[in-house]
C-alpha positions, 0 to 999 in steps of 0.5 A: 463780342470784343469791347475796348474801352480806354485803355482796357481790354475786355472779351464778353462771351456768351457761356454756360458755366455748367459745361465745365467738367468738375471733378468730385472733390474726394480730398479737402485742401483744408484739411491740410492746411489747419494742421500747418504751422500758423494756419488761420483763415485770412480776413474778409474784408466788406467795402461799403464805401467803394459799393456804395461809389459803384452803385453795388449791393457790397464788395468784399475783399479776401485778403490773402496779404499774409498767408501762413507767415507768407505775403500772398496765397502761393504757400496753399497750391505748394504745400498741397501738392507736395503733400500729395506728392510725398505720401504717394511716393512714400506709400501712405494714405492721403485722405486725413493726413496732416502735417505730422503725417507729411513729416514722417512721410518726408522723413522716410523719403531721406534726402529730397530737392524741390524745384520749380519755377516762379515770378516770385510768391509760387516759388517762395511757398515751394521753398518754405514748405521744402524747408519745412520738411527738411528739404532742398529747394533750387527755384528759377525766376526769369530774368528781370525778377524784382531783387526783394522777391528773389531775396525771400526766395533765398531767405526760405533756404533755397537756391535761385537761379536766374534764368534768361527770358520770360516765365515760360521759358523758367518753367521748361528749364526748372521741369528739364533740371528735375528730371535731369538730376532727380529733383521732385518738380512742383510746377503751378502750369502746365504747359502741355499734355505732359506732367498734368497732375501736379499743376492741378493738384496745386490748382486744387490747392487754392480751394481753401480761400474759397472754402473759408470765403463761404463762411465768412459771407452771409450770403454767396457772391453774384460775381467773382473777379480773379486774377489770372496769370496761367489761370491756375488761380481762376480755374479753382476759384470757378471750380469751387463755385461750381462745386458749391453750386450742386445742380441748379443752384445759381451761379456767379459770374467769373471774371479774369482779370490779366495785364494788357501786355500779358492777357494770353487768357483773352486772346485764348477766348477770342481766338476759341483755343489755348494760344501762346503770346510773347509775354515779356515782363512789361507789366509791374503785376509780376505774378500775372507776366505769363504768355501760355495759359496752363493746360490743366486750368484753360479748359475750365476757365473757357466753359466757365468765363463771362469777361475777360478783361486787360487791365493797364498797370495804372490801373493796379496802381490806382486799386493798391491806393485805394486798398491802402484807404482801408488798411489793406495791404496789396501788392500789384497783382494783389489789387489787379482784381480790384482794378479789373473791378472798377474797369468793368463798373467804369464801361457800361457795356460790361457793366450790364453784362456782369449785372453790376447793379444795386443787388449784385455782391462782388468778390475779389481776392487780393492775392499778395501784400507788399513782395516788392517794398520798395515798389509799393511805397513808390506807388502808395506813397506809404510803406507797408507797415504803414498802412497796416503795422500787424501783418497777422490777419485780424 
């Protein structure tokens, strides 16, 4: 059943979330994690006012503004993957190794290049942990990339190359040069059936938002919204849940939230099969402008998926605003849950499917602060610091 509403774009299916094939977590991502420098769980904020505006039981947001001295969650997915990356190739135990481990690993392995490709926040968390065990790094952003995110990318010690054209086509250049010249390539989508373990491990990665949600919150959530760009985000949030949940116990409903120009999740759904669309750069949720859902992350999603909803810019806009209200410091693909939220609470069709009700607990992550200052005071009307003058999680 297809629904539009307004300017929104929204695809309910019918769905069994526990065909998802999950794989046992044998590895925590947290585990490597708390032994980073600067790690500390983000906060969990509650929203009571804007629940209570919905006619919801709560809505918290995670907020991933300022993760490990980095404004988004990217650094979680990066510097997972390449923990597992170099201490396979250096012959070294996995299961509770932590940073010191991963620098005598890094040390063994000598002289190492990094590369990926990245709207903005995936990049700059490959660059920093490159830098972090004394590597190189060399990130390709597709053109039109905003000058602020490409700046930070250069100012963790990489080398940016602007590649011409959308993001999918960043991503086949940064895995061609990899293997052309030796590089250690730490992509977060995969684009087919090759090279698959490293998008996942990055995918597994991200486990650790969730992981700190289930302690912060008293009880589990009804429904959890996430953003989806390739997807790769999403399909760790649902794995998670399906993991929590261990049998019968019950489970949230998932819910992806994509830009209109860029909803190549809901036109996969609809259309019963991972599908490419031609995705420029139209929408201002640079972290969401992605044409070809990640192969490794599609098949959760799918099982797994209640709604997927196409949001408009105007809509980011307005969730950034009003996270502003609350101290909460959101760039555009940041309040893009948000915005899917207030889209679904505002379409009773969508409403009734997701139970957005009086008993229902909401969930959203805001994935990124300010990557783009300029911008974000434009649209706030206020600058980051503004809004909120210590970064560090409270």
């Amino acid at each position: 059943m297809a629904a539009v509403t307004g300017a929104m774009r929204a695809l309910i299916v019918d769905t069994d979330a526990r065909r998802a094939e999950v794989p046992d977590a044998q590895l925590r991502p947290r585990d490597l994690h708390r032994t980073l420098p600067g790690y500390a769980p983000t906060p969990l904020h509650g929203l009571r006012d804007l629940a209570a505006e919905l006619g919801l039981g709560g809505v918290w947001v995670k907020d991933e503004s300022w993760r490990l001295d980095l404004p988004s969650f990217k650094i979680l997915g990066g510097s997972w993957a390449v923990h597992r990356l170099i201490l396979e190739q250096a012959g070294r135990p996995v299961a509770g190794a932590g940073m010191s481990e991963l620098l005598a690993a890094a040390a063994e392995l000598g002289e190492v290049t990094l590369t990926s490709a990245t709207d903005g926040n995936h990049g700059r968390g490959v660059a920093r942990t490159a830098r972090m065990l004394g590597f190189g790094a060399v990130i390709f952003v597709p053109e039109g990339t905003a000058q602020a995110r490409i700046d930070a990318i250069a100012g963790e010690g990489a080398e940016v190359v602007v590649h011409p054209g959308n993001y999918d086509r960043a991503v086949a250049r940064a895995t061609a040069e990899a293997k052309a010249h030796g590089r250690i390539a730490v992509a977060d989508v995969a684009l087919g059936d090759d090279d698959v373990q490293v998008p996942t491990w990055v995918m597994d990665g991200y486990d650790t938002i969730f992981d700190e949600a289930d302690e912060q919150l008293s009880a589990p959530p009804t429904v959890v919204l996430l953003q989806a760009g390739v997807g790769a985000f999403a399909a760790a949030g649902i794995r998670h849940y399906l993991r929590a949940a261990a049998g019968s116990a019950p489970l949230p409903r998932f819910v992806t939230v994509e830009p209109l120009s860029a909803d190549c999740l809901r036109v996969s759904a609809e259309a019963g099969e991972l599908t490419t669309i031609d995705a420029g750069h139209e929408s201002i949720m640079a972290g969401l402008n992605c044409g070809t859902p990640s192969s490794v992350a599609w098949p959760t999603i799918q099982a797994a998926t209640t709604a997927y909803l196409a949001v408009p810019d105007e809509l980011a806009r307005e969730a950034m605003r009003r996270l502003a209200e609350v101290g909460i410091v959101a760039g555009e693909s940041g309040a893009a849950g948000l915005a899917g939220l207030l889209a679904a609470a505002d379409d009773p069709e969508v409403r009734a499917e997701l139970a957005l009700d009086a008993d229902a607990r909401v969930l959203v992550v805001n994935t990124e602060g300010a990557t783009d200052p300029g911008a974000y005071e434009d649209i706030v009307g206020r600058r980051p610091e503004d809004v909120r003058p210590d970064p560090e999680p409270a």
